[in-house]
Structure formats: structure tokens, C-alpha cells
N, CA and C atoms as an extended XYZ file, in Angstrom:
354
Properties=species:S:1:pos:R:3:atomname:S:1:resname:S:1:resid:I:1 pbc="F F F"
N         0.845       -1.173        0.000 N   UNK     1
C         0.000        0.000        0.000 CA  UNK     1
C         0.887        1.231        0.000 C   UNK     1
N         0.553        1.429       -0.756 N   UNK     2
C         0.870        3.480       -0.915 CA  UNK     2
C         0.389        4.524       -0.301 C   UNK     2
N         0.426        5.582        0.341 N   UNK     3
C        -0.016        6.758       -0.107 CA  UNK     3
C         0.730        7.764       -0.419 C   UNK     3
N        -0.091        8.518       -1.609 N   UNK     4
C         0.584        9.695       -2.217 CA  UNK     4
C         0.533       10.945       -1.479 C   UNK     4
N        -1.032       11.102       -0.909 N   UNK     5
C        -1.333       12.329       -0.060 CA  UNK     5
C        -1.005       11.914        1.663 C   UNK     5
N        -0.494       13.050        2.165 N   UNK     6
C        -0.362       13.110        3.949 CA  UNK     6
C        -1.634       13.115        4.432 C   UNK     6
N        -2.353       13.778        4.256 N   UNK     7
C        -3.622       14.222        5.021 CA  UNK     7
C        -5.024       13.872        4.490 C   UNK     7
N        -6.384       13.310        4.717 N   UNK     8
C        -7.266       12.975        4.284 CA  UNK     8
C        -8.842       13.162        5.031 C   UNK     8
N        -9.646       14.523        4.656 N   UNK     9
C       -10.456       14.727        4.673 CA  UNK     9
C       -11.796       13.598        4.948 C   UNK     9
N       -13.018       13.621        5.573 N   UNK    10
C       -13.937       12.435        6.066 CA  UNK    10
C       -15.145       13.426        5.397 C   UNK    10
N       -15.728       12.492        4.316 N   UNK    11
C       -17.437       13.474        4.528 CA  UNK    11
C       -17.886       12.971        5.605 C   UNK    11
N       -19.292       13.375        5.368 N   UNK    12
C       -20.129       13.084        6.260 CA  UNK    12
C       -20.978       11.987        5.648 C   UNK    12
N       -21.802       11.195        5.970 N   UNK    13
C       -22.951       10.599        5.209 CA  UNK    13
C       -23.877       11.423        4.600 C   UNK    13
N       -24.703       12.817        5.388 N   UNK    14
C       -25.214       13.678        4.962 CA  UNK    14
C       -24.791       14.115        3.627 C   UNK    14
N       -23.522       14.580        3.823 N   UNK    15
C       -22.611       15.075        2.535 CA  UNK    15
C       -22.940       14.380        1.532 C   UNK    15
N       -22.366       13.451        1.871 N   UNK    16
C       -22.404       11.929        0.725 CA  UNK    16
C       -23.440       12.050       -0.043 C   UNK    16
N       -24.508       11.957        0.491 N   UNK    17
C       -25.960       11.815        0.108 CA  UNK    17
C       -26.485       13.027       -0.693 C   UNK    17
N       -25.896       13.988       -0.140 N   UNK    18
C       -26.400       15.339       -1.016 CA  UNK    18
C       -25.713       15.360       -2.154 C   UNK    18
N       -24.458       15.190       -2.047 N   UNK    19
C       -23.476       15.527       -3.580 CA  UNK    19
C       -24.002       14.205       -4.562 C   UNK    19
N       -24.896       12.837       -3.758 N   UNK    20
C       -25.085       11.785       -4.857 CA  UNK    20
C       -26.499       12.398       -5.369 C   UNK    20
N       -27.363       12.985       -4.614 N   UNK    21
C       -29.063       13.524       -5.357 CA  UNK    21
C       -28.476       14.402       -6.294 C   UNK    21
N       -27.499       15.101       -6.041 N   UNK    22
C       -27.121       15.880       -7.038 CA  UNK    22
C       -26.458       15.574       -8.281 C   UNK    22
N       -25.488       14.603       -8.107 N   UNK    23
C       -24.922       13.988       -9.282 CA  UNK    23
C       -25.772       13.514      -10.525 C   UNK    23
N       -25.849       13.764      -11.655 N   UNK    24
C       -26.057       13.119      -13.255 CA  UNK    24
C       -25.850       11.824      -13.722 C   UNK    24
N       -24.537       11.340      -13.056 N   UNK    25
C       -24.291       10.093      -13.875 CA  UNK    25
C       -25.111        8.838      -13.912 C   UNK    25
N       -25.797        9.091      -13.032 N   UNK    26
C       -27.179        7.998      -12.823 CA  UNK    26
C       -27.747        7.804      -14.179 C   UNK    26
N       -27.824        9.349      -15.054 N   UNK    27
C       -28.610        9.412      -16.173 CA  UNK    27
C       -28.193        8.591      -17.357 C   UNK    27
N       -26.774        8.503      -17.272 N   UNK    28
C       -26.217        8.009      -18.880 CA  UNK    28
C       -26.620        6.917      -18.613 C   UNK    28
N       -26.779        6.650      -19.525 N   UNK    29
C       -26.598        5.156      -20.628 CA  UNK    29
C       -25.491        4.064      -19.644 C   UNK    29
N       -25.547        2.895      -19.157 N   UNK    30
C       -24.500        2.137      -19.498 CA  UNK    30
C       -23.927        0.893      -20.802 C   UNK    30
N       -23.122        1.447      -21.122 N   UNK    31
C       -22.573        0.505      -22.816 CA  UNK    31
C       -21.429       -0.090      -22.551 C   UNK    31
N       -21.998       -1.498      -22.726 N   UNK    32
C       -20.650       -2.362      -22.490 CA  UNK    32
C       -19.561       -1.946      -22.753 C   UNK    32
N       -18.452       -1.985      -22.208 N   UNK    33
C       -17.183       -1.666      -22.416 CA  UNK    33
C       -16.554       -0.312      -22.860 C   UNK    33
N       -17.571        0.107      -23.252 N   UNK    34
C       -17.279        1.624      -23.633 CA  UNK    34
C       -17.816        2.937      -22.429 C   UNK    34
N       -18.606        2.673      -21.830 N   UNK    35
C       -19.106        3.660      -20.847 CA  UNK    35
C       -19.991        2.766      -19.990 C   UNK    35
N       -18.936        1.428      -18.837 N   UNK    36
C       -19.243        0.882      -18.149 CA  UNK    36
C       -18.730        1.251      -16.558 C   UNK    36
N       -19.151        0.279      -15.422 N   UNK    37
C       -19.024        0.310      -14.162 CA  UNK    37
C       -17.453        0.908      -13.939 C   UNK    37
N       -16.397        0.832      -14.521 N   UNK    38
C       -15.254        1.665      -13.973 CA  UNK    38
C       -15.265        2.897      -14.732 C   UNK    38
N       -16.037        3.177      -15.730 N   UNK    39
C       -16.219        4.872      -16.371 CA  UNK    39
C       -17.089        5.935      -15.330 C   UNK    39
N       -17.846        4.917      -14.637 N   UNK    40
C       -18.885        5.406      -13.645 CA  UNK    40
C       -18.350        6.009      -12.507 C   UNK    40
N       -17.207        4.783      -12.406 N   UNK    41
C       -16.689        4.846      -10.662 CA  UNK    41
C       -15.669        6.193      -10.905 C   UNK    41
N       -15.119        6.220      -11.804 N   UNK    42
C       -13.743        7.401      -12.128 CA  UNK    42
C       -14.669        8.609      -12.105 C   UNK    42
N       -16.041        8.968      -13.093 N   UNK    43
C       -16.590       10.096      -13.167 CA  UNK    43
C       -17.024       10.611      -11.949 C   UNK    43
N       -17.670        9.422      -11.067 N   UNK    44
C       -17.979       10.579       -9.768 CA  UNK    44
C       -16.996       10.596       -8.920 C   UNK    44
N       -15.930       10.021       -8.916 N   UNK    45
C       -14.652        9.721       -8.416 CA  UNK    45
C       -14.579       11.657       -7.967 C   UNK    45
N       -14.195       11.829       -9.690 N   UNK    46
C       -13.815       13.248      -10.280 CA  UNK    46
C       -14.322       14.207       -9.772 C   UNK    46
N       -15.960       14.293      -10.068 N   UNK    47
C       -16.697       14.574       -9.399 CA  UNK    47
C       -16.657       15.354       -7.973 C   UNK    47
N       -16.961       14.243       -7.024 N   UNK    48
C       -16.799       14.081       -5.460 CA  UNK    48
C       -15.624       14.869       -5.560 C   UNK    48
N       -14.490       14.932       -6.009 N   UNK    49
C       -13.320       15.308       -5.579 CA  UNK    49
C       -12.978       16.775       -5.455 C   UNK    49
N       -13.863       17.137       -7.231 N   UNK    50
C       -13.347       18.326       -7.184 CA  UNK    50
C       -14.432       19.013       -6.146 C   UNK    50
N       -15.668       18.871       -6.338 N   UNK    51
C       -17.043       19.663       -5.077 CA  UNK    51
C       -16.265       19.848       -3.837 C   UNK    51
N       -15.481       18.675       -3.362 N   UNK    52
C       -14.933       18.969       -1.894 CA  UNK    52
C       -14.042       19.698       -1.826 C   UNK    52
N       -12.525       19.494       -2.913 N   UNK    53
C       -11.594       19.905       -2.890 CA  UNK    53
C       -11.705       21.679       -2.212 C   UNK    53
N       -12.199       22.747       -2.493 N   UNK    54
C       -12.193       23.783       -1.759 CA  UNK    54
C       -12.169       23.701       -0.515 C   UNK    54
N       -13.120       22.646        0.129 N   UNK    55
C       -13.897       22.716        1.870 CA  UNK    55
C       -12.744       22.164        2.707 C   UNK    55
N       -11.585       20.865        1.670 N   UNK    56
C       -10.533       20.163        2.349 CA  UNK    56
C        -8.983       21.205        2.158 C   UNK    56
N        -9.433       22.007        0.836 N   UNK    57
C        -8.145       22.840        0.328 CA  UNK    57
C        -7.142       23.461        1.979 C   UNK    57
N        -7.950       24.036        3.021 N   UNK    58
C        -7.541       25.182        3.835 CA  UNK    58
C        -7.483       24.207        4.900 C   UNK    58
N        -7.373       22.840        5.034 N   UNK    59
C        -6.352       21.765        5.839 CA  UNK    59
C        -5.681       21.359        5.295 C   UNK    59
N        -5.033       21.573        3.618 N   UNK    60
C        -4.128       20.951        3.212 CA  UNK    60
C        -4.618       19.062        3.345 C   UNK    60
N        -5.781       18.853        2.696 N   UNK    61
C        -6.573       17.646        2.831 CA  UNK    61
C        -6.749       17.318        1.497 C   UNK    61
N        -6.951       15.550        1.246 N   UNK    62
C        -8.109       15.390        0.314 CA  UNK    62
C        -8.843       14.573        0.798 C   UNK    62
N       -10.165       14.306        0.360 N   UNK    63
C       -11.412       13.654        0.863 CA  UNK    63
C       -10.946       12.142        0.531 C   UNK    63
N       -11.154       11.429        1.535 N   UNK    64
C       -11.051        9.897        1.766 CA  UNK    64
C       -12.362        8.724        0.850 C   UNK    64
N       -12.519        9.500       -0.680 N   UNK    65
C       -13.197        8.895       -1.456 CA  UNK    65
C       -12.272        8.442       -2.660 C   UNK    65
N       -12.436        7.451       -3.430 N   UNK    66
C       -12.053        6.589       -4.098 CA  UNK    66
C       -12.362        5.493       -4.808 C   UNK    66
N       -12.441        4.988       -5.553 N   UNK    67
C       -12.680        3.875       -6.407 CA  UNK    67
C       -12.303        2.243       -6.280 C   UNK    67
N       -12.962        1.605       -5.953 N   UNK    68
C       -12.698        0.366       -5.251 CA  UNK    68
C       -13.069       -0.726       -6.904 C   UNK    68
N       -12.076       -2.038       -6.712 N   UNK    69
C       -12.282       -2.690       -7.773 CA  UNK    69
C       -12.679       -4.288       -7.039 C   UNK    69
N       -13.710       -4.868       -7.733 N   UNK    70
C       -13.623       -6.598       -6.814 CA  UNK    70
C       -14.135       -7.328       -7.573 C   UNK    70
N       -14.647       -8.650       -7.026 N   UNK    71
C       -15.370       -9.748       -7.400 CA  UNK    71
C       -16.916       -9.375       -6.867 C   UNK    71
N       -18.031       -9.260       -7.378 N   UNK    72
C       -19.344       -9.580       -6.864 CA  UNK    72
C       -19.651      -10.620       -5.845 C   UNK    72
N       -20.235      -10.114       -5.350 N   UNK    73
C       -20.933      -10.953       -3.906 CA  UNK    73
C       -21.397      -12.532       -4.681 C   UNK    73
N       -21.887      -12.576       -5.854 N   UNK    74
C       -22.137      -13.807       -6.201 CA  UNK    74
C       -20.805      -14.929       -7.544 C   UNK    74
N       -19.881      -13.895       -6.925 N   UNK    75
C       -18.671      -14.195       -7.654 CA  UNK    75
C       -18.867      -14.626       -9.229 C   UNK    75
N       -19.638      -13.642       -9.593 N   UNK    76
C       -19.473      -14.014      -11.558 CA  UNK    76
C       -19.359      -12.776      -12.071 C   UNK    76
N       -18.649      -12.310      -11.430 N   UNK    77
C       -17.910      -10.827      -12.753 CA  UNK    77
C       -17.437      -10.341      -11.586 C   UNK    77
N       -16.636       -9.124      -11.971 N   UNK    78
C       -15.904       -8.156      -11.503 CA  UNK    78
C       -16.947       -6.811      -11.577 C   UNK    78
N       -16.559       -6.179      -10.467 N   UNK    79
C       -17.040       -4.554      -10.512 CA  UNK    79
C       -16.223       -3.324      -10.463 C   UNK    79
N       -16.275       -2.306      -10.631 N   UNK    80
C       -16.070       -1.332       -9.860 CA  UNK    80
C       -17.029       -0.328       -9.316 C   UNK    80
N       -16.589        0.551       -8.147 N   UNK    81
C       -17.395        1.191       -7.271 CA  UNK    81
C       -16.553        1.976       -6.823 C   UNK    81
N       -17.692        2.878       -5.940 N   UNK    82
C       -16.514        3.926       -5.288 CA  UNK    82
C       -17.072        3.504       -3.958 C   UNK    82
N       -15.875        4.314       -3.172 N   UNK    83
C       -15.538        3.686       -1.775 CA  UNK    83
C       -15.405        5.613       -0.832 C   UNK    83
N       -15.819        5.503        0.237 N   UNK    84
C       -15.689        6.229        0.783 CA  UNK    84
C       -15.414        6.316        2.480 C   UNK    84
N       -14.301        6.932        2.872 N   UNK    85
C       -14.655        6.460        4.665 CA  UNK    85
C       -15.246        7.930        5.299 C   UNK    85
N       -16.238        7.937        6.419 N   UNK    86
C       -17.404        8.674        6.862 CA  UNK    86
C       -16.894        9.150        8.223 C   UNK    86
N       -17.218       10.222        8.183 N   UNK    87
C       -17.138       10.600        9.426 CA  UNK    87
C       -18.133       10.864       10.459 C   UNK    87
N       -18.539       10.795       11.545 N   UNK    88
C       -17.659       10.446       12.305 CA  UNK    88
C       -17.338        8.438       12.433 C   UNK    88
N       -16.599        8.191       13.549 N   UNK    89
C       -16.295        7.122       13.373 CA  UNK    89
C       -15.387        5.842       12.415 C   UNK    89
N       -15.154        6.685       11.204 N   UNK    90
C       -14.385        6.012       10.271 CA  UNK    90
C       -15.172        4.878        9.717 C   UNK    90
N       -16.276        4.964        9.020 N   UNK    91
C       -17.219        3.909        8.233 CA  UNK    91
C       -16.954        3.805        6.974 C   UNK    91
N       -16.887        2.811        6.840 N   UNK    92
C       -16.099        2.767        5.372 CA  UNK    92
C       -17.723        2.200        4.297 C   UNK    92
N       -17.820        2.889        3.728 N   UNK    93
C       -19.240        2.501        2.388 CA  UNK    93
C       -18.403        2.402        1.361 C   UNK    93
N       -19.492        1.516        0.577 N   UNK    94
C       -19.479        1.375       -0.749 CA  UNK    94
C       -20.413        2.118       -1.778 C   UNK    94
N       -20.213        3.168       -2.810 N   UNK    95
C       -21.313        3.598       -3.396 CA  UNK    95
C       -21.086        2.803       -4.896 C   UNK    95
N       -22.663        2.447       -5.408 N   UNK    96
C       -22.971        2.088       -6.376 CA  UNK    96
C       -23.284        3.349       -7.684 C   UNK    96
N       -21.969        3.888       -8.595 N   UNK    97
C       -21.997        4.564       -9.077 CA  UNK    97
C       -23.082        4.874      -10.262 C   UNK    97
N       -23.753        3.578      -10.644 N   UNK    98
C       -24.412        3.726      -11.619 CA  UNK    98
C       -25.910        4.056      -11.210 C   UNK    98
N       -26.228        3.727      -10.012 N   UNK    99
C       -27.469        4.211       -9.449 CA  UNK    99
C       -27.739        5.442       -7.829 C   UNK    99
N       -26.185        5.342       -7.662 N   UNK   100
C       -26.331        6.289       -6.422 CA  UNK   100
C       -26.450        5.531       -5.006 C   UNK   100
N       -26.799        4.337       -4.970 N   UNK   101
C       -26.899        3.454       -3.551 CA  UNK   101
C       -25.651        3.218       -3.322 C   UNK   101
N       -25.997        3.706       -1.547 N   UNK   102
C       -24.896        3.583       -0.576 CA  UNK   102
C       -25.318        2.423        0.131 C   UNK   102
N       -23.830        1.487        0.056 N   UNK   103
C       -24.035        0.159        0.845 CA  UNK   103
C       -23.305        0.484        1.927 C   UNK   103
N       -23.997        0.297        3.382 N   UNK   104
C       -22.980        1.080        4.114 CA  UNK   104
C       -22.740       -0.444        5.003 C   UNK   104
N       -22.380       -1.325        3.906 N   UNK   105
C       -21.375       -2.590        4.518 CA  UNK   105
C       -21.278       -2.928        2.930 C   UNK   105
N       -19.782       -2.889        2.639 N   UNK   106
C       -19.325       -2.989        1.073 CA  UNK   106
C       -19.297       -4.813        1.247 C   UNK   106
N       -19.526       -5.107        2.325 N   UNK   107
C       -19.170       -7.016        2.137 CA  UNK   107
C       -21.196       -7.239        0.914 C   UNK   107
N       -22.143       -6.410        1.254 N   UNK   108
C       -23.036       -6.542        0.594 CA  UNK   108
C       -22.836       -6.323       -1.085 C   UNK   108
N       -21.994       -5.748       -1.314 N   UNK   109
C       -21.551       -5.847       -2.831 CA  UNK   109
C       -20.227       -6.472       -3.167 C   UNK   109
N       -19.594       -6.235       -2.457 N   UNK   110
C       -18.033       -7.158       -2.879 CA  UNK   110
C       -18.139       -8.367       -1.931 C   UNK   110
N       -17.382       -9.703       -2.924 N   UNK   111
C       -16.975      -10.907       -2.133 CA  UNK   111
C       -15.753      -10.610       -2.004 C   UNK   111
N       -14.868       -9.888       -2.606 N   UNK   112
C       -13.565       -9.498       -2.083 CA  UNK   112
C       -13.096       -8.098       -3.140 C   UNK   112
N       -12.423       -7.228       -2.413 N   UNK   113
C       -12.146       -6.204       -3.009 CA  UNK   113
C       -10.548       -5.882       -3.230 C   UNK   113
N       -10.063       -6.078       -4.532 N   UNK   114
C        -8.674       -6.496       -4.587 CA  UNK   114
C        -7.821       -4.654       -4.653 C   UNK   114
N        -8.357       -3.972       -4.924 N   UNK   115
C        -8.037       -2.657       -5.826 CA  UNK   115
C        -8.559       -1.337       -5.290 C   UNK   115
N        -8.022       -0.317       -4.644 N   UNK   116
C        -8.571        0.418       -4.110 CA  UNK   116
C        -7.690        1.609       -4.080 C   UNK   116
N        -8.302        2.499       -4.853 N   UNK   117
C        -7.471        3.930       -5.438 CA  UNK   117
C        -8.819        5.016       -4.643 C   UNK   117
N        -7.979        5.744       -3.949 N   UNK   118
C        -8.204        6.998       -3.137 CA  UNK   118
C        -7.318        8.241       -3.539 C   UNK   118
């Protein structure tokens, strides 16, 4: 494990929830291989990042959201998702980028999660 950044910002769940009613990407299209589950996870990745980036800028922070890669709970394909840890308490969710649901136990969507970029 790596990290690139020192310091790392916590939304809130509240947060979470507001910047996902707000988000678009729910709307597109998904097309196999061309604008699928890791095009999803990177866009609100982007997203999430830049909305916060001001609120974390003046701690010298970035927000503890990221893109998680795994096996499905019923182990027949691979996913990606984004991943986020919550404050308070340090809760780690899983969001389902293509519809906006927060699994706030990622073992409900991943049987194992190999890949995890923050």
C-alpha cells in the first residue's frame, strides 16, 4: 500500500448523500465496455473530488473517497465502485456509481475487493 497524499479529509454521510441527489451520472446510458461500471466509478470519483476539494483545500486535505475494484458478492464478474470512509467514526461505504446506492457494509456488494485507489 501506498499513499501519495499526507492528510485525508472524512465526509459526512449527509454530505455523501447530497453531492449523490445531485450527481447526473445515474442518467447516462451504461454501454458495455465503452461507458461501463469503472467509467462510472472514475466520473464521480472526479466529481466528489473536485465539489470537496475547496472545503478540504484550507487543511491541506483530500477527501477519503475513491474507487474500489472486486469480485461480486455472487462471484461471476468483476465490478467497480466507489468507496468512501465517513465521518464520524471512520465507516467505510461502498457507493454504487451507476445508481447512487450507498451500501454502508461494502461485504453486501463485494466478495472481495482487490483494488482500491483513493
Amino acid at each position: 500500500m501506498s499513499n501519495l497524499d499526507r492528510t485525508y479529509g472524512l465526509l459526512t454521510a449527509d454530505i455523501l448523500n447530497s453531492m449523490l441527489a445531485q450527481d447526473e451520472h445515474n442518467l447516462i446510458s451504461y454501454q458495455n465496455d465503452l461507458f461501463d461500471c469503472d467509467d462510472f466509478a472514475f466520473n464521480v470519483f472526479s466529481d466528489v473530488r473536485s465539489v470537496v476539494f475547496d472545503a478540504f483545500k484550507e487543511h491541506e486535505a483530500v477527501t477519503a473517497f475513491g474507487v474500489v475494484f472486486g469480485t461480486v458478492r455472487d462471484g461471476s464478474d468483476r465490478h467497480a465502485a466507489n468507496v468512501a470512509v465517513l465521518s464520524p467514526g471512520m465507516e467505510v461505504v461502498c457507493v454504487e456509481p451507476q445508481t447512487d446506492h450507498v451500501f454502508y457494509d461494502c461485504c453486501d456488494m463485494f466478495a472481495n475487493a482487490d483494488t482500491l485507489i483513493i
